[in-house]
Each structure stands twice: as structure tokens, then as C-alpha cells.
Short mmCIF file of the C-alpha atoms (twelve columns), coordinates in Angstrom:
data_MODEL
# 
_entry.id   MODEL 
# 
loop_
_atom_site.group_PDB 
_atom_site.id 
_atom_site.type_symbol 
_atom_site.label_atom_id 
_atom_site.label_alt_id 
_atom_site.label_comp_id 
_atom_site.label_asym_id 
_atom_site.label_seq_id 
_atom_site.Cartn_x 
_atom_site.Cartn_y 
_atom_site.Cartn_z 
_atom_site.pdbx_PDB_model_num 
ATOM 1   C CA . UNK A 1   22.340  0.716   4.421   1 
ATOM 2   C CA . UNK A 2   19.720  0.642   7.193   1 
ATOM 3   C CA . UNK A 3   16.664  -1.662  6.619   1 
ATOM 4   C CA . UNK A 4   13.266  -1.653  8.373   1 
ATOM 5   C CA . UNK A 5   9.444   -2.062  7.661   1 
ATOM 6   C CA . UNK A 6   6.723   0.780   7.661   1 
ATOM 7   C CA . UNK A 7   3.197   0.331   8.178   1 
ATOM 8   C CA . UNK A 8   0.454   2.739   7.255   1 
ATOM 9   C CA . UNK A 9   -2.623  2.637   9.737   1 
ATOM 10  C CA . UNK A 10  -5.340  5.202   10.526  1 
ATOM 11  C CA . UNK A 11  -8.061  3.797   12.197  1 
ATOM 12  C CA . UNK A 12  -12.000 3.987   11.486  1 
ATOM 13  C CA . UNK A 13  -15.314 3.766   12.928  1 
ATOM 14  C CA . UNK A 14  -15.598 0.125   11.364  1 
ATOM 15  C CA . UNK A 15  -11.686 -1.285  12.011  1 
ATOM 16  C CA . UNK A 16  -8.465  -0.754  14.116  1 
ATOM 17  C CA . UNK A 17  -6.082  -0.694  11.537  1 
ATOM 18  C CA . UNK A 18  -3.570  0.759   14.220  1 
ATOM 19  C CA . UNK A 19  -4.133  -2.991  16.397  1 
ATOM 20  C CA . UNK A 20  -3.737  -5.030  13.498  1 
ATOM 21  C CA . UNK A 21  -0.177  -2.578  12.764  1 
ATOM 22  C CA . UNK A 22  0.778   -4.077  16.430  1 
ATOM 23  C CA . UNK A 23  0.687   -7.070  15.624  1 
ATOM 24  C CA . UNK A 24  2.628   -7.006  11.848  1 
ATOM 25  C CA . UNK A 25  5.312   -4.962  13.559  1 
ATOM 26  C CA . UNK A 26  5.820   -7.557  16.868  1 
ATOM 27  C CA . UNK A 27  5.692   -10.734 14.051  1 
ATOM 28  C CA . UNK A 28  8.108   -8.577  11.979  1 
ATOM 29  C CA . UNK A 29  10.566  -8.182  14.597  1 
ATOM 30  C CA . UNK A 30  10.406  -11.790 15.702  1 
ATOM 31  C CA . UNK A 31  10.818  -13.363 12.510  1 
ATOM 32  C CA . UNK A 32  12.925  -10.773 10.447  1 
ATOM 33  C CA . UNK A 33  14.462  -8.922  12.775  1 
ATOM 34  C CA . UNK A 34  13.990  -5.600  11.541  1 
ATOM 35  C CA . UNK A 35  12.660  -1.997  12.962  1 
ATOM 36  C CA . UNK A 36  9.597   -0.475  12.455  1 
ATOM 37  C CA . UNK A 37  7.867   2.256   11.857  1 
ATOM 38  C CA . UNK A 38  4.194   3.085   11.667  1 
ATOM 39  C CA . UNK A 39  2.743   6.391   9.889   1 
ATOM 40  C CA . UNK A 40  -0.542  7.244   11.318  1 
ATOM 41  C CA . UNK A 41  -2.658  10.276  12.703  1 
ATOM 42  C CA . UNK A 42  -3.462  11.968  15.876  1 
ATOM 43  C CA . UNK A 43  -6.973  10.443  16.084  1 
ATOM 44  C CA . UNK A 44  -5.564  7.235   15.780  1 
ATOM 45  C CA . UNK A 45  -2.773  7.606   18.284  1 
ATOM 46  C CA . UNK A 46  -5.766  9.554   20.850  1 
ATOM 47  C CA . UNK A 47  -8.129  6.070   20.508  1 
ATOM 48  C CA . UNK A 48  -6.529  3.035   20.135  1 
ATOM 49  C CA . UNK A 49  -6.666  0.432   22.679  1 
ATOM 50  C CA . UNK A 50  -2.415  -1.099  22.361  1 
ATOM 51  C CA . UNK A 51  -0.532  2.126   23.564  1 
ATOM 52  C CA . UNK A 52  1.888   -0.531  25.487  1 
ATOM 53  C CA . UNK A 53  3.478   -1.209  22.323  1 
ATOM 54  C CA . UNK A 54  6.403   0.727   21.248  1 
ATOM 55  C CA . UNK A 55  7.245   1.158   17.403  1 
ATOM 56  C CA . UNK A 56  10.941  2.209   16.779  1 
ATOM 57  C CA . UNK A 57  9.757   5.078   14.920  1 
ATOM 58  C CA . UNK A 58  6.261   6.617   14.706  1 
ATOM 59  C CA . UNK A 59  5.414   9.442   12.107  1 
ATOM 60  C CA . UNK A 60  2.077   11.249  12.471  1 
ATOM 61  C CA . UNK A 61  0.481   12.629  9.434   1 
ATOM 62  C CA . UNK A 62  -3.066  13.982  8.737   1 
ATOM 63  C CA . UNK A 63  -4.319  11.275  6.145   1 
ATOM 64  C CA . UNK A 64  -6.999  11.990  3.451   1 
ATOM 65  C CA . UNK A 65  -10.382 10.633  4.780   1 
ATOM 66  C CA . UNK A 66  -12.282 10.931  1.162   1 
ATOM 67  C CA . UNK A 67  -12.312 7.723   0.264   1 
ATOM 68  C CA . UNK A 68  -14.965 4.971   0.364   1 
ATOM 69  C CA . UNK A 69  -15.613 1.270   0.028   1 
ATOM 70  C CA . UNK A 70  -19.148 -0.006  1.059   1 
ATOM 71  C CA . UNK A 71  -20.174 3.125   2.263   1 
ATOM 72  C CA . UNK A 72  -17.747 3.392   4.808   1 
ATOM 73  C CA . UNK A 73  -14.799 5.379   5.119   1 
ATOM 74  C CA . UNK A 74  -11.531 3.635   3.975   1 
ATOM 75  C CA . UNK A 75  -7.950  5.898   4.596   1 
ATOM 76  C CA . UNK A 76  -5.747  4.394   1.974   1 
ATOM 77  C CA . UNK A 77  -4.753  7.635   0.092   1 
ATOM 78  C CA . UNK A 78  -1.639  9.394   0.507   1 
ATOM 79  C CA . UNK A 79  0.880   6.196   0.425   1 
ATOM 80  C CA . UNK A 80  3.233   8.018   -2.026  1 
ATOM 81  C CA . UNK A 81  4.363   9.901   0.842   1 
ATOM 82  C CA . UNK A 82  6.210   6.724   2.100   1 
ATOM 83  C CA . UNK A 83  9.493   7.496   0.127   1 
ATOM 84  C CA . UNK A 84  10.006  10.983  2.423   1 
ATOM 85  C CA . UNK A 85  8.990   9.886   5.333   1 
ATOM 86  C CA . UNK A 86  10.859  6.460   5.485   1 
ATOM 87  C CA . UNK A 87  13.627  6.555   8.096   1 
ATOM 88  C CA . UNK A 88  15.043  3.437   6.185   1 
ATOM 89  C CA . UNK A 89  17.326  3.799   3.040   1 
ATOM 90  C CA . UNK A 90  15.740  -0.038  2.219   1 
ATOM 91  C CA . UNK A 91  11.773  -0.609  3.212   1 
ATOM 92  C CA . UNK A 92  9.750   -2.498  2.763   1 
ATOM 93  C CA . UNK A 93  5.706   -1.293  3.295   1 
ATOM 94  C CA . UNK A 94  3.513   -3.854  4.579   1 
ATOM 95  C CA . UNK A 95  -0.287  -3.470  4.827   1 
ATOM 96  C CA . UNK A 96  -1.622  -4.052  8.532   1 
ATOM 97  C CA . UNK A 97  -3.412  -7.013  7.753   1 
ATOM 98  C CA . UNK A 98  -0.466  -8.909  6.458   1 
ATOM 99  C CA . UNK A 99  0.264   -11.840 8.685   1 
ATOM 100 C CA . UNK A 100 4.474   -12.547 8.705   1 
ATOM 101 C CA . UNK A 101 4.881   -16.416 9.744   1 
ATOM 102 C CA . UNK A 102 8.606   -16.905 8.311   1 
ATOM 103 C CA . UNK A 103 11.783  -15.287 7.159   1 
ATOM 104 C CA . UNK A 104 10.842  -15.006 3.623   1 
ATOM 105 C CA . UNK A 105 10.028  -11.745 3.699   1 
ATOM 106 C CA . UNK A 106 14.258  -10.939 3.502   1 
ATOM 107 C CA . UNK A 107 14.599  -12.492 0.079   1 
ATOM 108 C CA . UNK A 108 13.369  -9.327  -1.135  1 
ATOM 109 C CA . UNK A 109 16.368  -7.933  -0.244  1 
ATOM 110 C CA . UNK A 110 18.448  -9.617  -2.574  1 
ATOM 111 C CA . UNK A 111 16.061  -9.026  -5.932  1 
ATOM 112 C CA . UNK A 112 18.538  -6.593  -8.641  1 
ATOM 113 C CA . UNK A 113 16.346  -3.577  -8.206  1 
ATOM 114 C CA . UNK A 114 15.270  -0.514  -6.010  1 
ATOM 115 C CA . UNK A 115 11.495  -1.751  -6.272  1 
ATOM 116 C CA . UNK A 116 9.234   -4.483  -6.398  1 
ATOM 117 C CA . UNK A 117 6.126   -6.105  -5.555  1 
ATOM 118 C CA . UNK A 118 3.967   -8.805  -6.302  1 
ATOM 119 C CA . UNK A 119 3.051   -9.559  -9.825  1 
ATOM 120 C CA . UNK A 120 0.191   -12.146 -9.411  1 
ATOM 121 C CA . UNK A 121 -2.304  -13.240 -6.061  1 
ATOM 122 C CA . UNK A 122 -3.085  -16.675 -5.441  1 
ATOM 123 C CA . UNK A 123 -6.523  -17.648 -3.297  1 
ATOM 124 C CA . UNK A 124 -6.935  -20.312 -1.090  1 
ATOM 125 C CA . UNK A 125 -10.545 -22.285 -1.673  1 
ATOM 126 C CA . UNK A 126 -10.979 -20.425 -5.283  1 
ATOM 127 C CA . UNK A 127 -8.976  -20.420 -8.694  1 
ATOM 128 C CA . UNK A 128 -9.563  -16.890 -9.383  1 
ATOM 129 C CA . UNK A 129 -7.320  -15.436 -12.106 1 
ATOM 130 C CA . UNK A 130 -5.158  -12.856 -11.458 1 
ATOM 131 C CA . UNK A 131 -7.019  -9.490  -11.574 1 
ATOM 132 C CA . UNK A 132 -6.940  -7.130  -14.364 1 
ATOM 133 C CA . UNK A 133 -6.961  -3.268  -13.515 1 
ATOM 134 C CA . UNK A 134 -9.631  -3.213  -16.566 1 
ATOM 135 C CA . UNK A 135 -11.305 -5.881  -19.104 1 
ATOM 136 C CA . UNK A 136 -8.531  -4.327  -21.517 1 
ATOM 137 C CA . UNK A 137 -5.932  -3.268  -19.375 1 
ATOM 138 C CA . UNK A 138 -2.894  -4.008  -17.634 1 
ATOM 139 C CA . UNK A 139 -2.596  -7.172  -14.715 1 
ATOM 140 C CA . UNK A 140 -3.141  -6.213  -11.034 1 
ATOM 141 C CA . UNK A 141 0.145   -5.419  -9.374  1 
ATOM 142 C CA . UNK A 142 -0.250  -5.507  -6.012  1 
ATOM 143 C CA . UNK A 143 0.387   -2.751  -2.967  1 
ATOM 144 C CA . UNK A 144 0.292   -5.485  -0.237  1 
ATOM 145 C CA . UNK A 145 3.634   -6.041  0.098   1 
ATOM 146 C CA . UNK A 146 6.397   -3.439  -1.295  1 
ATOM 147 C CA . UNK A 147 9.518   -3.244  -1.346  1 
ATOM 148 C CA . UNK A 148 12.052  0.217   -2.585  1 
ATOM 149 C CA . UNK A 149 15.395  2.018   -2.000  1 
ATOM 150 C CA . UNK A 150 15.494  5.664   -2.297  1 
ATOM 151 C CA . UNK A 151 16.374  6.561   -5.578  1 
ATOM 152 C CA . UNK A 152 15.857  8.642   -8.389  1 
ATOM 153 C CA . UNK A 153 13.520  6.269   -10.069 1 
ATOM 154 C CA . UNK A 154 11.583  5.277   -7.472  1 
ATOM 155 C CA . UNK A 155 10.739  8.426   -6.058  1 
ATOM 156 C CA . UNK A 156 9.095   8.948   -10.023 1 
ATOM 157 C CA . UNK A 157 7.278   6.092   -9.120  1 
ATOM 158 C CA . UNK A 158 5.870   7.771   -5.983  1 
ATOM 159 C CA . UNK A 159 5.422   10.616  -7.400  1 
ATOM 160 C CA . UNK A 160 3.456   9.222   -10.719 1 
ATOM 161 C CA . UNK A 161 1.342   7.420   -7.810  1 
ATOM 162 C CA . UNK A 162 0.224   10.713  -6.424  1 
ATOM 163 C CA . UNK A 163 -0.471  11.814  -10.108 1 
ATOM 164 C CA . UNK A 164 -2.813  8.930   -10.421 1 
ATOM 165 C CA . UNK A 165 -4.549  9.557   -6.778  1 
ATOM 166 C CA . UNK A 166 -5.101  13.400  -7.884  1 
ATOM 167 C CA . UNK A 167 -6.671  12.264  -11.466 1 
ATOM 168 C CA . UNK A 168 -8.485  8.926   -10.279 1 
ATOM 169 C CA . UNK A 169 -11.284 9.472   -12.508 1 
ATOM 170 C CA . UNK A 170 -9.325  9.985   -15.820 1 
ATOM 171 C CA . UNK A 171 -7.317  6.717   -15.326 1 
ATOM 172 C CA . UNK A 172 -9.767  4.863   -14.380 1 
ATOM 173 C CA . UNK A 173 -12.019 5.687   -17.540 1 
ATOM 174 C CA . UNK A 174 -8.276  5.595   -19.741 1 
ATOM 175 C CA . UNK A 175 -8.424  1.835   -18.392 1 
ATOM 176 C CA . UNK A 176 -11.910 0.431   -17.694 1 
ATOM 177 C CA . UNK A 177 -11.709 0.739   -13.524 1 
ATOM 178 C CA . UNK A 178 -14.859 1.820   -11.444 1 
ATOM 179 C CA . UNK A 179 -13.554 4.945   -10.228 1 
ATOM 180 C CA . UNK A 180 -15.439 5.652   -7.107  1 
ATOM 181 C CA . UNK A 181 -13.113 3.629   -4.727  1 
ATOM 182 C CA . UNK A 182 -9.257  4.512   -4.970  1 
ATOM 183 C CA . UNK A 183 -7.227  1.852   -4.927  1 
ATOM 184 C CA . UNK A 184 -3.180  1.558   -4.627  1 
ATOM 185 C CA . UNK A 185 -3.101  -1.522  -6.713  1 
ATOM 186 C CA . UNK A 186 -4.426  0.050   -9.896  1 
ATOM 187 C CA . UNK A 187 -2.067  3.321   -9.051  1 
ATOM 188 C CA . UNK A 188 1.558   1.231   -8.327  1 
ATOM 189 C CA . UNK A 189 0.453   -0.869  -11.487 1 
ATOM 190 C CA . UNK A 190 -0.014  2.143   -13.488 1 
ATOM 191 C CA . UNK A 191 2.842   3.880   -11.613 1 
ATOM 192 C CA . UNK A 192 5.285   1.547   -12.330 1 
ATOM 193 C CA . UNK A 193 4.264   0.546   -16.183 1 
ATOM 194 C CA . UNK A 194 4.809   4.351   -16.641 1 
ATOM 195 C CA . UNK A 195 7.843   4.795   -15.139 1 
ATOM 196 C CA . UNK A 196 9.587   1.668   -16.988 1 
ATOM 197 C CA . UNK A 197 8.676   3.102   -20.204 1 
ATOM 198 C CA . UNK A 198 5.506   0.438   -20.689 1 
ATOM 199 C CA . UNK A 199 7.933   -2.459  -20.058 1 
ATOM 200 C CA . UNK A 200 8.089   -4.652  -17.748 1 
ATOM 201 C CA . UNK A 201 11.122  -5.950  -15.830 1 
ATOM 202 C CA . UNK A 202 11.286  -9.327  -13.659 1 
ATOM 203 C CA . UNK A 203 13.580  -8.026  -11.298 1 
ATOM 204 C CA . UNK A 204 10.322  -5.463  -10.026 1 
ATOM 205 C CA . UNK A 205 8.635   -7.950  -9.217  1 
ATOM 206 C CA . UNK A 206 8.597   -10.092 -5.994  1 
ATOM 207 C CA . UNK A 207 8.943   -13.971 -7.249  1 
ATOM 208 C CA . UNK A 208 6.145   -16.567 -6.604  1 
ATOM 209 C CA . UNK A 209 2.605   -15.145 -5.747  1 
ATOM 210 C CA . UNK A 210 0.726   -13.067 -2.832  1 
ATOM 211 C CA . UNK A 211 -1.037  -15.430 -0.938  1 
ATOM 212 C CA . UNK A 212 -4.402  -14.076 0.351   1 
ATOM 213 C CA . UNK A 213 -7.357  -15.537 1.789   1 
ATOM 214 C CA . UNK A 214 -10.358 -14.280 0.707   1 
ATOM 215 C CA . UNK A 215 -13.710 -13.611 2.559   1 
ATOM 216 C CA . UNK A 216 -15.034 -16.926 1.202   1 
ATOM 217 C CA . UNK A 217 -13.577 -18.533 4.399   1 
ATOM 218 C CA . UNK A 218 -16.176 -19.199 7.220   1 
ATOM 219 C CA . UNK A 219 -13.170 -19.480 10.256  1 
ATOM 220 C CA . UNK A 220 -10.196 -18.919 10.321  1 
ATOM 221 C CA . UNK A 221 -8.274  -20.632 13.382  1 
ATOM 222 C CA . UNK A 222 -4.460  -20.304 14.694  1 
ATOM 223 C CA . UNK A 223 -3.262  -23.499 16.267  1 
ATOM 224 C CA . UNK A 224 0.069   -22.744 17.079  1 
ATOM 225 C CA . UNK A 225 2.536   -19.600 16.039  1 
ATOM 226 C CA . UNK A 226 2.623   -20.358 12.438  1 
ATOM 227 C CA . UNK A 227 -0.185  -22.763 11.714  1 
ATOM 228 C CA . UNK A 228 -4.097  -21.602 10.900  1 
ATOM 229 C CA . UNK A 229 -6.975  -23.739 10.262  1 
ATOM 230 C CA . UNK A 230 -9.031  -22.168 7.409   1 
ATOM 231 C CA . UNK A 231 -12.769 -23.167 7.197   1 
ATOM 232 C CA . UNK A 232 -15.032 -22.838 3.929   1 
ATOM 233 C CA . UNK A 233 -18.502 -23.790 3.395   1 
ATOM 234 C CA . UNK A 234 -19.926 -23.749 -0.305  1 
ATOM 235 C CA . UNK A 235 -23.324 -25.378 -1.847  1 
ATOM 236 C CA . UNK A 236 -22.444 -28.371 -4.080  1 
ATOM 237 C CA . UNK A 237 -25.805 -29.366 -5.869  1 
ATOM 238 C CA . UNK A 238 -27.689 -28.259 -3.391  1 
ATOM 239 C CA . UNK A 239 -26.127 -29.713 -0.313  1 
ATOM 240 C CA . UNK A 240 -23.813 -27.737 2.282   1 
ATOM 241 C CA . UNK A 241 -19.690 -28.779 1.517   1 
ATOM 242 C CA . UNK A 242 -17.972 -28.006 4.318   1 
ATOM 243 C CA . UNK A 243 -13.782 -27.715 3.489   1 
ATOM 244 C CA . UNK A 244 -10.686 -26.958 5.615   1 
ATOM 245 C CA . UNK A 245 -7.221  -26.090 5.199   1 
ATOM 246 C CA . UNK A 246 -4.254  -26.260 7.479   1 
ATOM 247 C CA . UNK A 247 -1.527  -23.980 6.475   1 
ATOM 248 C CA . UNK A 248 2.133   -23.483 8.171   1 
ATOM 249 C CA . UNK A 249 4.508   -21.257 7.932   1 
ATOM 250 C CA . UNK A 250 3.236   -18.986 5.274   1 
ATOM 251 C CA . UNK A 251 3.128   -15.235 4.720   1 
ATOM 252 C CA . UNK A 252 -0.492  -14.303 4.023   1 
ATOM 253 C CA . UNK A 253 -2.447  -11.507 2.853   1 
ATOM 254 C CA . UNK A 254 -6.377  -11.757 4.996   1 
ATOM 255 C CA . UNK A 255 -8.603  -9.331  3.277   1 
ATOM 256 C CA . UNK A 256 -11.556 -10.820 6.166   1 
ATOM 257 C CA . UNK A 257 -10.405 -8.149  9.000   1 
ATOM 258 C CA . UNK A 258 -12.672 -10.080 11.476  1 
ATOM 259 C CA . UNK A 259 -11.320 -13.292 10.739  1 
ATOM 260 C CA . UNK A 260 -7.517  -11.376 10.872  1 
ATOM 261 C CA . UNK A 261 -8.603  -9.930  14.659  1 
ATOM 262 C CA . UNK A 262 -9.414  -13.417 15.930  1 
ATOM 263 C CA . UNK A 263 -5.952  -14.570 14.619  1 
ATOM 264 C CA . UNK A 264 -4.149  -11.574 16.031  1 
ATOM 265 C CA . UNK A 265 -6.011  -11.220 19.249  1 
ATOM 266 C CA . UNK A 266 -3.779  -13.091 21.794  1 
ATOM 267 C CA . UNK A 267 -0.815  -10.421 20.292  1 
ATOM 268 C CA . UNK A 268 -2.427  -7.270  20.814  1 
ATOM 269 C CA . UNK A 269 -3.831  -7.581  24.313  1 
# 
């Protein structure tokens, strides 16, 4: 059974998504050995700026550009089209601004099921709980980081996704989600609660918790391969708390895409 990663990027006016897929897929092969493949458009492949990197496989599609987030375009739709155009019988999907700083990634390989993904987030400088898809609803799964063999059931999990994408509106009023902004969170959460008959199973999910840092941090600083320096600043009655946090080692999720270029920069030029 052949194994590799797939990354989704389609660059904006606001972020190069295809840059930041660079530098997942070099990290990727140096610390999991494992192909990759990124999906992306014509545009994307026309303008960006780190043609001197070679992916093992590269799919062009022509994404859906009608979705939003701030005002500004954001190309997320269309990722149930991963299970047919996967070259891998095992993948796993990464989003571009995942940063790989171990092996752990490959334990996925050994969970008793054709697909999973993270059940809960944790955030560095906050205690946020996990999120809910609605104030009544069902707990955030999360899209980051997936995981799926090509099977019968998940391909209805793909397929349910691109049910939810085409009816946005209706499930997000059915569970109490603003829906102006798709998101694949809410859809594989829904997606896969559907699919498993409103159940949920361990093995779908990927054990311990997504580590992301937020856009609360100020800096964000790599020291060596593995190891970042994370900076916070926060008011404590009325006077300026500055914070830090040296991590090593440790996959992370950066939803700051400035702060994630900085970190990536030396990789991708």
C-alpha cells in the first residue's frame, strides 16, 4: 500500500498558500519520509515565486473562488475531491500552514480505521475550550490534519462533505453556524457524525490534541530546526505582560500566516 501526503494550495491576492505548501512538503519529506503531492490551479502554478521545488506529483484543478473570510477571498472549497485525485491508497491531507517538526505524524498510520482526524485543539497562551460547530451542536472536528484509505466508507464521507458544501446554508441554520464563511471543520464534523450513524468511534480520531497557535502571539521566532520562540503580550490590570514560550519538536497548526512566513522563510527561498 503506497503512502504519501497531499496538500491543497491556491494562492490569493492576500497569501501564498502555494510557498507555505513548499515548505510542509520539504519538512514532510525530511522528517517522514514520504511523497507528496500538491493539488492546485493554473493561476497558482503561473505566479508563485518557488518553481525550483519539485513535488512528486502535482494535480491542477480549477478551485471554487466563492468563498470569503474578512472580506477577502479564501479557496478552501472543493476538498472532497481529495479521495479521486489522491495518487496514494493511504494519505494523509495536511493544510499548508501546518509546520511538521517530528515523526509523529506516522502514528497515524497504525490507528484501526480508514479515517481520522483530530477530535479536540489545544492553544498555546489561552485555555480556550474546544470549539463547538453551534451553541447546541456537535464538537469541532478538525480538517487540519487528515488522515483516510480509499474505501467504501470513506469516499461517503467525501461525498456527504460535498453535500454539506452545496447546502451550507441549511446546515448551518440545522446547527447554529454563521453561514457566510464555509468551513471544512463544520463539514468533516458533520460528514463524519453522519456517516457513523451519529456515533462516534475512537479509532476516527487522531489521539492527543491539534496544537495551534493562535493570532494572540506577538512573534513567533525559529531558533534552530525544531525549536520556536513564541512571544505574547496581554494587559494585566492595566499594565503590559509580556510572555514567551520555547517549544521543540512539536507538530503545530499557525493560523497567524505572517508569523508562519517568517518561520518558513529560510525554506522557501
Amino acid at each position: 500500500m503506497n503512502r504519501g501526503i497531499v496538500i491543497i494550495a491556491h494562492n490569493t491576492t492576500r497569501h501564498d498558500y502555494y510557498r507555505m505548501g513548499v515548505a510542509v512538503a520539504k519538512r514532510a519529506r525530511k522528517y517522514l519520509d514520504l511523497p507528496t503531492t500538491i493539488i492546485t490551479d493554473q493561476i497558482t502554478l503561473d505566479s508563485n515565486g518557488a518553481k525550483h521545488f519539485k513535488f512528486d506529483h502535482t494535480v491542477v484543478v480549477e478551485p471554487d473562488r466563492n468563498n470569503y473570510i474578512k472580506k477577502a477571498t479564501w479557496i478552501n472549497k472543493g476538498r472532497f475531491r481529495v479521495h479521486d485525485l489522491t495518487p496514494y491508497d493511504d494519505t494523509i491531507v495536511l493544510d499548508t500552514d501546518y509546520m511538521i517538526n517530528s515523526s509523529r505524524l506516522l502514528e497515524v498510520f497504525k490507528q484501526p480505521t480508514d479515517f481520522c482526524c483530530y477530535r479536540s485543539a489545544k492553544y498555546f497562551f489561552s485555555s480556550e475550550p474546544n470549539e463547538m460547530t453551534g451553541p447546541y451542536s456537535l464538537p469541532t472536528y478538525w480538517a487540519t490534519v487528515m488522515r483516510f484509505q480509499k474505501t467504501q466508507r470513506t469516499r461517503e464521507i467525501f461525498k456527504m462533505v460535498e453535500m454539506i458544501q452545496n447546502n451550507y446554508p441549511y446546515y448551518a441554520e440545522l446547527h447554529g453556524f454563521l453561514p457566510y464563511t464555509y468551513r471544512n471543520d463544520y463539514a468533516i464534523t458533520l460528514a463524519l457524525h453522519t456517516v457513523n450513524g451519529h456515533i462516534e468511534d475512537p479509532a476516527d480520531f487522531i489521539p492527543g490534541e491539534l496544537q495551534h497557535i493562535n493570532s494572540v502571539i506577538t512573534r513567533a521566532e525559529r531558533v534552530d530546526a525544531t525549536t520556536y520562540n513564541l512571544r505574547h503580550e496581554e494587559m494585566v490590570r492595566g499594565r503590559k505582560k509580556k510572555s514567551i514560550i520555547t517549544i521543540k519538536d512539536i507538530d503545530f497548526h499557525m493560523l497567524n500566516k505572517e508569523n508562519y512566513m517568517s518561520l518558513i522563510y529560510d525554506e522557501t527561498n
